[in-house]
C-alpha positions in Angstrom: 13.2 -21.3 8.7 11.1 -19.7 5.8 10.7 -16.2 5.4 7.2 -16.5 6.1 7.6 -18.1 9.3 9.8 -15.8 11.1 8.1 -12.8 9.9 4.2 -13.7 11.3 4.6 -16.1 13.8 6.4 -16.8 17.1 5.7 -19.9 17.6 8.1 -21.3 15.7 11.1 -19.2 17.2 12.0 -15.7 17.1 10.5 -13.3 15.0 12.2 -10.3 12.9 11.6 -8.3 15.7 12.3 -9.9 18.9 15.6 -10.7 16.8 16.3 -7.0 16.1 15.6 -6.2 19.7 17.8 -9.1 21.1 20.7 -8.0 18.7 20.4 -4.4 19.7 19.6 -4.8 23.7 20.0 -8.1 24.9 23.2 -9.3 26.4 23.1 -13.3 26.7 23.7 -14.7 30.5 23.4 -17.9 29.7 22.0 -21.6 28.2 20.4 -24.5 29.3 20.5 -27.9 28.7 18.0 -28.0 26.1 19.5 -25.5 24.0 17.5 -22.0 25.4 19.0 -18.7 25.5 18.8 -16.0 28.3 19.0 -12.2 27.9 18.6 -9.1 29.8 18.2 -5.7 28.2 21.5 -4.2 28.7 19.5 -1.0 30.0 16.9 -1.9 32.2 15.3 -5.0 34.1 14.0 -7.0 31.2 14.4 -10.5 30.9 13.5 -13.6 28.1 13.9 -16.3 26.5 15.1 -17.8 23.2 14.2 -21.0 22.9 15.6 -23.8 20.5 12.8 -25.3 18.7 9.2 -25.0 19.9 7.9 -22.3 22.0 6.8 -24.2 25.0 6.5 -22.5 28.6 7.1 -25.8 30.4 10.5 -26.4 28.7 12.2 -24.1 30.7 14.2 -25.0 34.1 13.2 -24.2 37.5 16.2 -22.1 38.6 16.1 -20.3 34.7 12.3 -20.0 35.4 13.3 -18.0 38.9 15.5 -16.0 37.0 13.0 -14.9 34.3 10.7 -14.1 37.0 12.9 -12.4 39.4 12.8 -14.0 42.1 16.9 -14.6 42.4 18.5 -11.6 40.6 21.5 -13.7 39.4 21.1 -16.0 36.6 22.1 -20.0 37.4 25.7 -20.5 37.6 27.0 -17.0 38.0 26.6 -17.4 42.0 24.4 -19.8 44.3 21.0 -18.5 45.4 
């Protein structure tokens, strides 16, 4: 990805800094089938997504989608809901 890209715009993935922020707070929990990445901040209650390509809402899961929006507090396959 061009310099360019990943420094103005975040539809096209991560930008400088939601990747600084991921690398200093996030702690992955997990992937889906399509090649998304979880965190949580390692210090408080925020959650998000990385996705793997296009930055489309719809692309996510249901049970990672429950997850990001707490309404189960343990992400898909760590225990059943």
């Amino acid at each position: 990805m061009g310099l360019f890209l990943r420094t103005f715009t975040w539809w096209h993935g991560q930008t400088w800094g939601t990747w600084l922020f991921t690398r200093r707070r996030g702690e992955c929990v997990g992937e889906d089938a399509g090649g998304n990445l979880y965190y949580r901040d390692r210090k408080g209650p925020r959650r998000w997504v990385i996705y793997n390509g296009e930055v489309e809402a719809s692309r996510i899961p249901p049970e990672w989608h429950a997850w990001l929006h707490p309404t189960v507090d343990a992400p898909p396959g760590e225990k059943p809901p």
